[in-house]
C-alpha positions as CSV (number, residue, x, y, z in Angstrom):
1,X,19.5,4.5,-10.6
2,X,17.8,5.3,-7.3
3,X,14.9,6.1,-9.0
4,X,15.0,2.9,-10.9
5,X,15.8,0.7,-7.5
6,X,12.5,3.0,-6.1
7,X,10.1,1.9,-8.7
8,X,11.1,-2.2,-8.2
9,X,10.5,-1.7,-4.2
10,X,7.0,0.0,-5.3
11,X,6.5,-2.6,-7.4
12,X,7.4,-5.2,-4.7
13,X,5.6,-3.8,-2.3
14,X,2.7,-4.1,-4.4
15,X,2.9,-7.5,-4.6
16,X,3.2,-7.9,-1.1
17,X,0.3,-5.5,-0.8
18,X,-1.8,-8.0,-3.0
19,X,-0.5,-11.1,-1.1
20,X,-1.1,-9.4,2.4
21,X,-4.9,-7.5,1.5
22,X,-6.4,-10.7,-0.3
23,X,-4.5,-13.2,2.6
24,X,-5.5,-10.8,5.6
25,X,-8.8,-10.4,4.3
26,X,-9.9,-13.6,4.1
27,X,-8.6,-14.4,7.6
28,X,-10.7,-12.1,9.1
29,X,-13.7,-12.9,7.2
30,X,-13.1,-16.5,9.1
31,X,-12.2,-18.5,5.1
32,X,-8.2,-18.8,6.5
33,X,-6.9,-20.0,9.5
34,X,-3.8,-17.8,11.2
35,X,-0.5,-19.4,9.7
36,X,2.8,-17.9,11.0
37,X,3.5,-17.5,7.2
38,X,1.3,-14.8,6.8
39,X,3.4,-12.7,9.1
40,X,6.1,-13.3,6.6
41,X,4.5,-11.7,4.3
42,X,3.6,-8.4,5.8
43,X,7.1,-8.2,7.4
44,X,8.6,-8.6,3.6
45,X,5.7,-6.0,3.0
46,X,6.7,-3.7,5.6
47,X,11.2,-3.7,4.7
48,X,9.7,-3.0,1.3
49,X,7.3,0.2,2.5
50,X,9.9,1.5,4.7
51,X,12.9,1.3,2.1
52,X,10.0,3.1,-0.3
53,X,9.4,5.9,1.4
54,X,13.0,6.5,2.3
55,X,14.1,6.1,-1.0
56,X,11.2,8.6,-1.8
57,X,11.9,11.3,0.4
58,X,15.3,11.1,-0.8
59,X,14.5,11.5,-4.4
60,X,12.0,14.4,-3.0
61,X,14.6,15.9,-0.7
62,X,17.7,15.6,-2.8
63,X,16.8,15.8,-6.4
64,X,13.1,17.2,-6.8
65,X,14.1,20.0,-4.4
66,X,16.2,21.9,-7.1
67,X,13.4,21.8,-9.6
68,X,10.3,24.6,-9.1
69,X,7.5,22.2,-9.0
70,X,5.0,25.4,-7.6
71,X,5.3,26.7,-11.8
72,X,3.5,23.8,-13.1
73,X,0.9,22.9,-9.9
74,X,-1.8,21.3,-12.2
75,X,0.3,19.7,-14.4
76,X,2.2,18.5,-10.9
77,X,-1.6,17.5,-8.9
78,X,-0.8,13.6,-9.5
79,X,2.9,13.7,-8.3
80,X,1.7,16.3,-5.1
81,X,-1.2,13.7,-4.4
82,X,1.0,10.9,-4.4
83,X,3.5,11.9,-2.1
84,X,0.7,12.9,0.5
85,X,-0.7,10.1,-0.1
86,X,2.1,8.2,1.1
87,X,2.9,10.3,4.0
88,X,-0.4,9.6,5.1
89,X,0.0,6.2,3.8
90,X,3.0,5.8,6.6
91,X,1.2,7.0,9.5
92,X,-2.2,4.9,8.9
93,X,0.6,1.9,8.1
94,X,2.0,2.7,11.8
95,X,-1.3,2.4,13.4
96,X,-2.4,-0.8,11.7
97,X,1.0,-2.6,12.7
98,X,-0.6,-3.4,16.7
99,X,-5.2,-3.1,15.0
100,X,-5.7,-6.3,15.6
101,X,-3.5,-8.0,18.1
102,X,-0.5,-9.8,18.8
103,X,1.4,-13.0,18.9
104,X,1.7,-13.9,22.6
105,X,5.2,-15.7,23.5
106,X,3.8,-18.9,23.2
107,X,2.8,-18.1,19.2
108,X,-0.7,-17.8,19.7
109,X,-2.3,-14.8,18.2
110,X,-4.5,-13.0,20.5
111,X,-7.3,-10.5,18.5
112,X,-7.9,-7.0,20.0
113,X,-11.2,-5.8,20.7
114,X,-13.1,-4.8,17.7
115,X,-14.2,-1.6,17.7
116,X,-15.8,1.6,15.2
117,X,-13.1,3.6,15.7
118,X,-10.1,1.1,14.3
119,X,-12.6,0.2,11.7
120,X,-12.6,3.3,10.3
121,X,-8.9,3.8,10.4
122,X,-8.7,0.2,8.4
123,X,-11.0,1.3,5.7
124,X,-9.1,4.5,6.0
125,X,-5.5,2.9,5.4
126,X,-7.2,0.7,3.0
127,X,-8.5,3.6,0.8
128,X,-5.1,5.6,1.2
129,X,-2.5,2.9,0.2
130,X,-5.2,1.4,-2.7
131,X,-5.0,5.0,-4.0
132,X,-1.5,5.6,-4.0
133,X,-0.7,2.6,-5.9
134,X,-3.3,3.2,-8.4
135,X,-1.4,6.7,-9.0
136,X,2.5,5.4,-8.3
137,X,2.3,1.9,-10.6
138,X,1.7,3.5,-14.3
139,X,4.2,5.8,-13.3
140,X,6.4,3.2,-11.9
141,X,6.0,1.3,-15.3
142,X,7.5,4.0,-16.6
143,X,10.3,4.3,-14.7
144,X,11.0,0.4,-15.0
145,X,10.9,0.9,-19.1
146,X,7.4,-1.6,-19.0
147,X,5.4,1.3,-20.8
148,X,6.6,3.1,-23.9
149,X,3.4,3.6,-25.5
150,X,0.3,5.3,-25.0
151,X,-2.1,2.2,-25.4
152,X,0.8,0.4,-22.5
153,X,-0.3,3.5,-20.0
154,X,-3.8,2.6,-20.3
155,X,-3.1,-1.1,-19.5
156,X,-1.0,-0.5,-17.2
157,X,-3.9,2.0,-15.1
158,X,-6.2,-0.7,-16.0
159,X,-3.6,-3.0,-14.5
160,X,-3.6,-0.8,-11.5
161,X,-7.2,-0.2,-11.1
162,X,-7.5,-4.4,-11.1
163,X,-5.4,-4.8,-8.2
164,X,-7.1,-2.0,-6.2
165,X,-10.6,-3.3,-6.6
166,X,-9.9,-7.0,-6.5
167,X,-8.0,-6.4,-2.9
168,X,-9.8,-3.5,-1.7
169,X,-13.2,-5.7,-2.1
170,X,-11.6,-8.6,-0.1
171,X,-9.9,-6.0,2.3
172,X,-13.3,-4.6,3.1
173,X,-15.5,-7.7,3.3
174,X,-12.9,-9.1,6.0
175,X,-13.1,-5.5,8.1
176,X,-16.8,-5.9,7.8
177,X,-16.7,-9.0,9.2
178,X,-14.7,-8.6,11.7
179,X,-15.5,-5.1,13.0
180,X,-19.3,-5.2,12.4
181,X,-20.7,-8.8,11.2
């Protein structure tokens, strides 16, 4: 069951990870205009990440602690590259929380100084989280009872694959234009 109530907050936060990307994206590029709804969105984003990854460490901690993943490594590489991909995932997640400014106490969103460096760590995050959900939503399918054939996995990576290049491209035209253009 916790397994089950994991997979529909990946799945959520995938959404909100589509919404968010595409949304944010275009804001920086200068196509939207800030809207307070936006914010919304990555806080409904952000209960959904957090409630992830301690749902995920549970399932790690609790249950997949008993079983000897070390006797089946390659068989395991996805599974072991997911979950540091998440952890990382977190971290980078923390650090873009305050990249590129805050809402003053009047509501008026004030934008950091663009620099390389957060750049980098944007592109970085980007990357990270894009792969993670490319590995974690086939699987999550899975889980959820969406996939119970062979030719449903492959849509469901295709599936995958979709959402990572269609927001990662927006994603990264919008840090271009606001770090370097």
């Amino acid at each position: 069951m916790i397994r089950y109530i994991n997979s529909l907050l990946g799945v959520a936060a995938v959404f909100f990870f589509t919404v968010h990307g595409i949304t944010m994206g275009l804001f920086l590029a200068g196509y939207l205009d800030y809207s307070p709804t936006r914010k919304y969105w990555g806080y409904a984003l952000l209960v959904c990440v957090i409630l992830h990854g301690i749902l995920s460490m549970m399932l790690v901690i609790f249950a997949d602690g008993k079983r000897k993943h070390t006797a089946y490594l390659k068989k395991n590489a996805g599974t072991h590259a997911q979950r540091i991909l998440g952890i990382i995932s977190a971290i980078l997640i923390y650090r873009h929380m305050a990249a590129y400014g805050y809402v003053n106490e009047v509501g008026i969103y004030i934008f950091r100084e663009p620099t390389f460096g957060r750049f980098i760590t944007e592109f970085t995050m980007a990357l990270v989280v894009g792969a993670h959900i490319v590995l974690s939503l086939p699987k999550a399918a899975i889980t959820l009872g969406v996939i119970t054939s062979q030719e449903e996995m492959k849509n469901q990576r295709n599936l995958a694959y979709m959402i990572f290049f269609i927001v990662e491209s927006v994603a990264f035209y919008g840090l271009y234009q606001y770090f370097l253009g």
